[in-house]
VEXDREN-2710 file (C-alpha; in Angstrom, 1 decimal):
% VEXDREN-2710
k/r/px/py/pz
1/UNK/19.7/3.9/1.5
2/UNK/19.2/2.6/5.0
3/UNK/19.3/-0.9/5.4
4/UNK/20.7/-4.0/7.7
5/UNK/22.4/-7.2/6.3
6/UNK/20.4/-9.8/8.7
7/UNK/22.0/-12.6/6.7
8/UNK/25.1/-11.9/8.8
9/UNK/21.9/-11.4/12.0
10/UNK/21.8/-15.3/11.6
11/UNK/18.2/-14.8/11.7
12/UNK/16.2/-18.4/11.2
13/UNK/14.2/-17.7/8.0
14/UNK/10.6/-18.7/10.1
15/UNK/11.5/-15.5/11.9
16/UNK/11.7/-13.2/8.8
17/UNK/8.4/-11.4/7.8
18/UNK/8.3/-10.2/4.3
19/UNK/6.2/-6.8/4.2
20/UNK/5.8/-4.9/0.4
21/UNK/4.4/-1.6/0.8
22/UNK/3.7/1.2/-1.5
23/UNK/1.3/4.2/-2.1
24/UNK/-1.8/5.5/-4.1
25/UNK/-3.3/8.5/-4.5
26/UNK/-7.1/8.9/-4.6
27/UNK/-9.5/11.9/-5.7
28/UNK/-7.5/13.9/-8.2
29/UNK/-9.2/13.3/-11.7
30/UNK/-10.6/9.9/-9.9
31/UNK/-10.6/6.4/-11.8
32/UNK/-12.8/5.2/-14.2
33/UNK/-13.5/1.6/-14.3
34/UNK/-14.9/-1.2/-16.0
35/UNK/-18.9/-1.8/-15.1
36/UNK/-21.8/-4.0/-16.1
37/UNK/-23.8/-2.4/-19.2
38/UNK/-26.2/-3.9/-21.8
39/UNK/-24.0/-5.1/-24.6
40/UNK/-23.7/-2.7/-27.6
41/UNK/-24.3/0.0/-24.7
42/UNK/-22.5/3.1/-23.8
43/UNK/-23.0/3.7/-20.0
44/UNK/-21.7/7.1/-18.5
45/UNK/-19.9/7.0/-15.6
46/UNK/-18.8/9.9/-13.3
47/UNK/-15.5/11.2/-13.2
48/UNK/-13.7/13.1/-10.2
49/UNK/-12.7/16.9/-11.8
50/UNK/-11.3/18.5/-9.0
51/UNK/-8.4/18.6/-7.9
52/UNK/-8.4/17.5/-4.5
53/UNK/-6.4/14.1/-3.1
54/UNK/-5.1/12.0/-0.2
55/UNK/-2.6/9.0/-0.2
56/UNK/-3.3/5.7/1.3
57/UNK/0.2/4.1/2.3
58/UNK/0.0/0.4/2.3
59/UNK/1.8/-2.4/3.3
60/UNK/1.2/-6.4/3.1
61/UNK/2.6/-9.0/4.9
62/UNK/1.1/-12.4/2.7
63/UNK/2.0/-15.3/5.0
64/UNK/0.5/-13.7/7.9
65/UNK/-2.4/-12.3/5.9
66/UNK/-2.1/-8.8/7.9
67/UNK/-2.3/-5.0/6.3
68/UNK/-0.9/-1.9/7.8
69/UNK/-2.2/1.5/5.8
70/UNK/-2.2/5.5/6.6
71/UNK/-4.3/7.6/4.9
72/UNK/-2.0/11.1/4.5
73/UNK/-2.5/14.5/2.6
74/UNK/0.7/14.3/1.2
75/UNK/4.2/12.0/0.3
76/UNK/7.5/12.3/1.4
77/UNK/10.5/11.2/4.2
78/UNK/8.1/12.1/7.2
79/UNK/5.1/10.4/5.7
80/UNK/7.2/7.2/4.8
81/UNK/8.6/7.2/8.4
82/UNK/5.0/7.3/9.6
83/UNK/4.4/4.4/8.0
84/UNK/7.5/2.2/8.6
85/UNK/6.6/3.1/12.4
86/UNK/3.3/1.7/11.9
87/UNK/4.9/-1.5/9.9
88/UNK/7.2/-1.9/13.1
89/UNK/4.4/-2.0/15.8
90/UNK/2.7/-5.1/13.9
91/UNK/6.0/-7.6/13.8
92/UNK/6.0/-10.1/16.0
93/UNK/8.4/-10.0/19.0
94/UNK/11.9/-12.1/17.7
95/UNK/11.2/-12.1/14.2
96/UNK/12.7/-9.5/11.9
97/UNK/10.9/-8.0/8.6
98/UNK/12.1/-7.3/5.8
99/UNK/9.9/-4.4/3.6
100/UNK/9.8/-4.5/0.1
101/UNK/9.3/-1.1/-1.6
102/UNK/10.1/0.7/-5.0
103/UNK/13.2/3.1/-5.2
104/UNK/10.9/6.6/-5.0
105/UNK/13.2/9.7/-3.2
106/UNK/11.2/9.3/0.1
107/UNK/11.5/5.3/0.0
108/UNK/15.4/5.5/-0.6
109/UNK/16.7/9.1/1.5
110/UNK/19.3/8.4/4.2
111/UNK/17.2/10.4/6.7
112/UNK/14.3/7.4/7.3
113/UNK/15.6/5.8/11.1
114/UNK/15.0/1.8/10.7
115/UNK/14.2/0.3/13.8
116/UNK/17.2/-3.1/14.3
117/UNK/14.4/-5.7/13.7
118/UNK/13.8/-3.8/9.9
119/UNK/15.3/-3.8/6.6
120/UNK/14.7/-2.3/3.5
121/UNK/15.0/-4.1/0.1
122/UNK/14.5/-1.8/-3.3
123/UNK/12.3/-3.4/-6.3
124/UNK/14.3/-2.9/-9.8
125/UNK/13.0/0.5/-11.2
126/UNK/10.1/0.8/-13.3
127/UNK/9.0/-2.5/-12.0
128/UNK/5.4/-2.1/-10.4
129/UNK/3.9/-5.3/-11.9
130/UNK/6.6/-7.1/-9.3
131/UNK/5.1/-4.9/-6.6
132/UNK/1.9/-7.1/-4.9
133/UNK/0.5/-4.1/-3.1
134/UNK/-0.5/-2.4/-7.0
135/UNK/-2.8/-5.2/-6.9
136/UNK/-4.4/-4.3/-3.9
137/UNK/-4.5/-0.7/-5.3
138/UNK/-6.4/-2.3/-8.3
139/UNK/-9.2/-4.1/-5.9
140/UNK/-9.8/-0.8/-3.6
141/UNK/-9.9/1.4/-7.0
142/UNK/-12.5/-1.1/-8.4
143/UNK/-14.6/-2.2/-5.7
144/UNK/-14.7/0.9/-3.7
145/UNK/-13.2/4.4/-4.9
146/UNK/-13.5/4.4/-8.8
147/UNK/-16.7/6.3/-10.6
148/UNK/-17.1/8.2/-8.5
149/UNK/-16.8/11.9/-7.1
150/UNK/-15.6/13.2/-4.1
151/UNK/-17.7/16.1/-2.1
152/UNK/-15.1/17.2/0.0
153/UNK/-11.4/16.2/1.4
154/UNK/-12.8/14.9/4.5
155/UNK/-15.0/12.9/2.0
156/UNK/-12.2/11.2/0.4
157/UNK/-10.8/10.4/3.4
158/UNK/-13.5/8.7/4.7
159/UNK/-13.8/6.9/1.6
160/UNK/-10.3/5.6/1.9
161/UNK/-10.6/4.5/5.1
162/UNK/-13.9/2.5/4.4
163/UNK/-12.1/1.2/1.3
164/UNK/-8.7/0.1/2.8
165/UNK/-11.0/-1.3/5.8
166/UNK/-13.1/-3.1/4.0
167/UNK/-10.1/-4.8/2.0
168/UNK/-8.3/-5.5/4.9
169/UNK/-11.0/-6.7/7.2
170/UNK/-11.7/-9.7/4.5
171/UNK/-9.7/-13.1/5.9
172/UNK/-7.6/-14.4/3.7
173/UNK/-7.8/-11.8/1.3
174/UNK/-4.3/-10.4/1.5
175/UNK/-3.0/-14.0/1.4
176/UNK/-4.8/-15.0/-1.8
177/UNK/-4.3/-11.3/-3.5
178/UNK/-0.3/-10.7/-2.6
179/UNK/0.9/-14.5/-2.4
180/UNK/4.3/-14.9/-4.9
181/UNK/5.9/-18.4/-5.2
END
């Protein structure tokens, strides 16, 4: 897969940004999760049924506490490009990021143009738990887009976008969600 060696860049370490992105679907059969009840109570909660979706592709850069995401009908190679674009806007002139992703087809093809200042870096497979941004798929899921229903695709997106703004908009929060020793 595409990638640059920036330990032979001589790159000073302050000027490498550590981004870890990934991807989650929303609407399709929906999410249940966990709510206050009475104990010994069985609460019903709504459950998406049609079938429906978008993506949200998200990326987190802890130390400087930033998000980048795109809300897209589909995944795949032009999708993921879309959204390494996007990650190459938000790094700071000299510094050089490196994104941190797992090893899906789209993540991995030979066809995805790097910009010089970016370099990819593949999890183990099967790994999520080491991926941060499945955390921050866990908040938006539970604070904003689980039990519920969607009314229409436009619906969903809207509700993504609320969702990942909402997150995002939050200081610190990407710091204190996605922060690895």
């Amino acid at each position: 897969f595409p990638s640059h060696d920036i330990v032979s860049q001589g790159i000073p370490s302050e000027n490498i940004e550590i981004w870890v992105q990934d991807e989650a679907r929303v609407g399709q059969r929906g999410t249940v999760t966990r709510i206050w009840a009475r104990r010994g109570s069985r609460p019903r909660v709504i459950r998406q049924q049609q079938f429906e979706y978008a993506y949200i592709f998200g990326a987190v850069c802890p130390k400087r506490d930033q998000a980048v995401g795109l809300i897209m009908p589909t995944i795949g190679t032009d999708c993921m490009q879309l959204h390494l674009d996007e990650i190459a806007k938000q790094i700071e002139p000299g510094n050089h990021v490196v994104i941190v992703f797992d090893q899906a087809a789209w993540h991995t093809t030979k066809m995805l143009r790097l910009a010089k200042n970016v370099s990819l870096l593949p999890l183990p497979p099967t790994s999520p738990e080491l991926n941060p941004t499945e955390q921050v798929w866990q908040v938006l899921r539970d604070r904003y887009l689980g039990n519920r229903c969607f009314k229409s695709y436009n619906h969903i997106l809207e509700s993504c976008s609320e969702a990942w703004n909402c997150f995002t908009s939050t200081p610190g929060v990407v710091r204190e969600l996605c922060s690895r020793e």
